[in-house]
Every structure is written in structure tokens, then in C-alpha cells.
C-alpha positions in Angstrom: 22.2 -39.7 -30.7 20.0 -38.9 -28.2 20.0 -35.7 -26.1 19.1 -37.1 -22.8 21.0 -36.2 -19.6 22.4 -39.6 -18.1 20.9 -40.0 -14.5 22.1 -42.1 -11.8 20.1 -43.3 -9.0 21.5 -42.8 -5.1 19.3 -43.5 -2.2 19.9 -40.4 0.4 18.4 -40.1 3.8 16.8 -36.6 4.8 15.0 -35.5 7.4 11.3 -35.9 7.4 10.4 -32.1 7.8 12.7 -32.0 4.2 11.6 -34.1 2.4 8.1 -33.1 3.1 8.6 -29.5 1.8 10.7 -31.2 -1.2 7.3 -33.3 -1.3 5.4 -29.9 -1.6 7.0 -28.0 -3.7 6.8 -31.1 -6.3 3.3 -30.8 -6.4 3.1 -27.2 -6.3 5.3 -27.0 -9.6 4.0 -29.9 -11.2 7.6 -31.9 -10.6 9.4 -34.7 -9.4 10.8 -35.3 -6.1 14.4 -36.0 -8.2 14.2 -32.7 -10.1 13.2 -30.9 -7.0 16.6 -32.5 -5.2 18.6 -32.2 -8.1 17.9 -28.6 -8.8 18.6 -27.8 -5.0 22.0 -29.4 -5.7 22.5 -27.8 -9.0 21.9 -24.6 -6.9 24.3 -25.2 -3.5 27.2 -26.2 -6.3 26.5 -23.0 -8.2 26.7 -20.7 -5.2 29.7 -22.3 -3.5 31.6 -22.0 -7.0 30.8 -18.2 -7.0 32.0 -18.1 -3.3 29.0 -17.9 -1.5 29.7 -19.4 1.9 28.6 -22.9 2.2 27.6 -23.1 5.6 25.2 -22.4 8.1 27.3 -19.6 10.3 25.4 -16.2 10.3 27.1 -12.7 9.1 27.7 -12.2 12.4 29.6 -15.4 13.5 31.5 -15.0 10.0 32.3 -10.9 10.7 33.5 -12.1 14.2 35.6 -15.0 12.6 37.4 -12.6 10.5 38.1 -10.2 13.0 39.8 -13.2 15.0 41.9 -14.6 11.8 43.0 -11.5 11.7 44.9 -11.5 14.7 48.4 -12.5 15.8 49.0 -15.6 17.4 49.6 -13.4 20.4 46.6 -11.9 20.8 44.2 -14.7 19.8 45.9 -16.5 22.8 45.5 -13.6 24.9 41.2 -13.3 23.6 41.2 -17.2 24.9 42.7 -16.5 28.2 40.1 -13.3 29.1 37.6 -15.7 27.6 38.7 -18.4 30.1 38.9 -16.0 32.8 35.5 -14.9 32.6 33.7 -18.4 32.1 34.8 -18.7 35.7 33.2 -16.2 37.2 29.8 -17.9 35.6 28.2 -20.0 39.0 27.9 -23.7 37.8 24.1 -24.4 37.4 22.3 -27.0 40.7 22.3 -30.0 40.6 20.0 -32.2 43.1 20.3 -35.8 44.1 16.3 -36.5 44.0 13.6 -34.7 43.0 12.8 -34.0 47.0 16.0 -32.4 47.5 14.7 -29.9 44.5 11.4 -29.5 45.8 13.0 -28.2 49.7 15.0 -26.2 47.3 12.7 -24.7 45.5 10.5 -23.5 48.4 13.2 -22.0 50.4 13.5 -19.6 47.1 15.9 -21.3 45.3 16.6 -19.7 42.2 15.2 -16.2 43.0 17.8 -13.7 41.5 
């Protein structure tokens, strides 16, 4: 009986700039493309199943998410009221039907805090 790992083949689109460094790192450690992807997967299952977080918010955005999970229903909906409140006093941003218009703007000091 043989002791080879079955394989199965997938086609999977990455982004250029990925599969470039996967491309690299092959070569550097004398490997395949596959084992390269494979172990990268090998390794994201491995740390989700420990509970690592699987995703790309930062400790900061987590620490902020928790602090909001742990509030009533109450006050959440009070946090998105202030938070409404306040985007209002933010001054929508110019707009400019032609490129004139901005121009004219521009050089009466438009934009100058």
C-alpha cells in the first residue's frame, strides 16, 4: 500500500502580486508552487482551529468591537445616534460642474482652511 497523500487538482484565481511572492518563495526553498499554497492553507486552517481570528480586522477594530458587543441594546442605539449626530456636522466635500468652475474656485482660495 502506498504512503502517498492523495492530491486533487483545483484551479484558483489569485492576485498577481500573490502569486508572485508564492512564485518566490518556491524558488527560494527549492519547492513547488502547490506545496507553497497548500502549506499556506495547512497553516490559516491550523490557526483558525486554535482560535486565531480569521480575518483582516486589527487589534484595535477587534478591542473596539468587543467593547460594543458588550453593550445593551440601549446603549448601542444610543453610540449610533451620537454617531449620526456628529456625521452631520462634517461639511459635504465640492463638487463642480466643469473643470472651469474648479479652476475660478480654486483661485478665489477655495479650499484654504
Amino acid at each position: 500500500m502506498s504512503d502517498r497523500i492523495p492530491y486533487a487538482r483545483i484551479a484558483i484565481t489569485l492576485p498577481e502580486a500573490d502569486l508572485a511572492a508564492a512564485d518566490r518563495l518556491a524558488k527560494q526553498q527549492d519547492r513547488s508552487r502547490s506545496w507553497i499554497v497548500a502549506e499556506a492553507v495547512r497553516r490559516y486552517v491550523a490557526a483558525v482551529e486554535q482560535g486565531e481570528p480569521a480575518n483582516d480586522l486589527g487589534s484595535s477594530r477587534r478591542a473596539q468591537l468587543r467593547r460594543d458587543l458588550a453593550m445593551t441594546a440601549e446603549e448601542r442605539v444610543h453610540e449610533a445616534q451620537e454617531t449620526s449626530r456628529v456625521s452631520e456636522l462634517v461639511i459635504a466635500p465640492r463638487t463642480f460642474a466643469s473643470f472651469d468652475e474648479f479652476l475660478v474656485w480654486q483661485r478665489a482660495g477655495g479650499g484654504l482652511a
